[in-house]
C-alpha positions as CSV (number, residue, x, y, z in Angstrom):
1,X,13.7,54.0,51.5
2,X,10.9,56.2,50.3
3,X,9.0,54.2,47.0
4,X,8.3,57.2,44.0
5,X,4.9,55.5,41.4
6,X,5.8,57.0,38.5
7,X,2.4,57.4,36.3
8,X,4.2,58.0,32.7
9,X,3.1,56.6,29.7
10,X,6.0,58.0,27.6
11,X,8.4,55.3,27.5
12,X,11.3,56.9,26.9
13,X,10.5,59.7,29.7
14,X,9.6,57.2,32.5
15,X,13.0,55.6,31.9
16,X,14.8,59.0,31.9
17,X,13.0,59.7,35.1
18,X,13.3,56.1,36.9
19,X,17.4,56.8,36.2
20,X,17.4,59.3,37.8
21,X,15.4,58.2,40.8
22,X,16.7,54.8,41.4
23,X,20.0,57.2,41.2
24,X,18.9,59.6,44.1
25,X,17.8,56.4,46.2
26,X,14.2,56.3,45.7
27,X,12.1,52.9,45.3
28,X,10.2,53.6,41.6
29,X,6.8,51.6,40.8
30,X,5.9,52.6,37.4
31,X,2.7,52.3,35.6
32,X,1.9,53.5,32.2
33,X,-1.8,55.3,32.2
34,X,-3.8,56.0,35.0
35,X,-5.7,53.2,35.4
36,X,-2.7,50.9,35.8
37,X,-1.5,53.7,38.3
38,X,-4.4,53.5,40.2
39,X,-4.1,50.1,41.1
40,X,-0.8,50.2,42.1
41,X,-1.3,53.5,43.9
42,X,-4.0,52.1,46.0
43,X,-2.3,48.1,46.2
44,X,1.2,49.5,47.1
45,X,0.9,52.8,48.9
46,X,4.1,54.3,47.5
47,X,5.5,57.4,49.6
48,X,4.7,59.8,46.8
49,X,3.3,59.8,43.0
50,X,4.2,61.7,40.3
51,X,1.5,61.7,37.8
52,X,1.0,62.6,34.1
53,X,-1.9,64.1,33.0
54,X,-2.5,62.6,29.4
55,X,-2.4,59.4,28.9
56,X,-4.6,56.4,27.7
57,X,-7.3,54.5,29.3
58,X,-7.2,56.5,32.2
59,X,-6.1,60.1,32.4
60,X,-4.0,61.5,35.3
61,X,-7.3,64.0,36.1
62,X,-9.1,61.0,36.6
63,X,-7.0,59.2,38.8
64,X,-6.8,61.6,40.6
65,X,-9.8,62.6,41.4
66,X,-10.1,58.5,41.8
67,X,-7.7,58.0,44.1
68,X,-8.5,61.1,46.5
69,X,-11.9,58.6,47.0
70,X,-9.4,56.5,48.9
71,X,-9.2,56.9,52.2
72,X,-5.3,56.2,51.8
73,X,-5.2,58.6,48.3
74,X,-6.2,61.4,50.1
75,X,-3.1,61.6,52.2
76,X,-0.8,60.5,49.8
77,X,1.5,63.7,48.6
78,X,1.0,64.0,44.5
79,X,3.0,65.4,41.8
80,X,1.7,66.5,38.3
81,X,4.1,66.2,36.1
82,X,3.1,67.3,32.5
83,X,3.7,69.0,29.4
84,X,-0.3,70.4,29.2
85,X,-0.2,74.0,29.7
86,X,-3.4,74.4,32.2
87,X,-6.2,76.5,31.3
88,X,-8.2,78.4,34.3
89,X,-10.8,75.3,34.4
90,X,-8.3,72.7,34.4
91,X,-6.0,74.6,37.2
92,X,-9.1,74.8,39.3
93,X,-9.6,71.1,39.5
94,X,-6.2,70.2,40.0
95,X,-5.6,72.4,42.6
96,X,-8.8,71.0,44.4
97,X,-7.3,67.8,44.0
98,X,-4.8,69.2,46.5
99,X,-1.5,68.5,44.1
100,X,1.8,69.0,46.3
101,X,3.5,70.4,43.3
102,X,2.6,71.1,39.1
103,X,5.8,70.4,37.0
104,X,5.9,71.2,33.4
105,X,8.0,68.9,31.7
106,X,9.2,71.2,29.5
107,X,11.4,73.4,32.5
108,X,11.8,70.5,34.8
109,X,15.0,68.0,34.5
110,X,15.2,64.7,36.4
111,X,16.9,66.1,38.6
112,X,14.4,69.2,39.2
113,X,11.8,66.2,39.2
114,X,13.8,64.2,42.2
115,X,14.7,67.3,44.3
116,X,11.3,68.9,44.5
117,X,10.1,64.9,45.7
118,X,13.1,65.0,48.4
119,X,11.7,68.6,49.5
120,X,8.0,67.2,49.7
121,X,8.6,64.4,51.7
122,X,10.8,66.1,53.9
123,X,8.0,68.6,54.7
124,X,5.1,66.2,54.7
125,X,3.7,64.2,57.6
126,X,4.7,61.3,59.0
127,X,3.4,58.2,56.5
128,X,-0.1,57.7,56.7
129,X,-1.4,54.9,58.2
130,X,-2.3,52.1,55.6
């Protein structure tokens, strides 16, 4: 069973999306601001994180870039899920940050959210080695 961290810190949202994951069969870890989600990112090696950009004591940016330090985190297939339309800057870093998808929350259902992480770890290698 593949385990999803889900890095929300909108309660009500992380539930709505943990439903619907737990539905579909995934494993969900949640953790509600990066720095949390770092820890268990790096701790627990989930199969795949989906990762909100603002949030307290730790944005998603940040652990990000944080966890791509990790020689695990840099393997580790990412989705940002947030409601932040990017600017030019901001699109630049994700995308070096190497982000398997960018979901805005606004045009994305639960379900949207738990196919496109089905679809990215069908096509993604073989679990990295921990």
């Amino acid at each position: 069973m593949a385990t999803v961290l889900l890095v929300e810190d909108d309660l009500t949202l992380s539930k709505m999306y943990r439903d619907q994951l737990e539905h579909d069969g995934f494993e969900v870890i949640t953790a509600p601001d990066g720095q949390e989600g770092l820890t268990k990112a790096i701790s627990q090696k989930p199969s795949l994180v989906l990762l909100d950009i603002a949030m307290p004591k730790m944005d998603g940016m940040t652990m990000l870039t944080e966890l791509r330090k990790d020689a695990w985190g840099q393997q580790v297939p990412v989705i940002i899920l947030t409601i932040m339309d990017p600017n030019e800057k901001m699109l630049q870093q994700v995308m070096a940050l190497k982000p398997a998808y960018y979901l805005f929350k606004a045009n994305s259902t639960p379900q949207d959210v738990s196919d496109k992480i089905k679809e990215i770890l069908a096509s993604s290698p073989s679990k990295p080695v921990s």
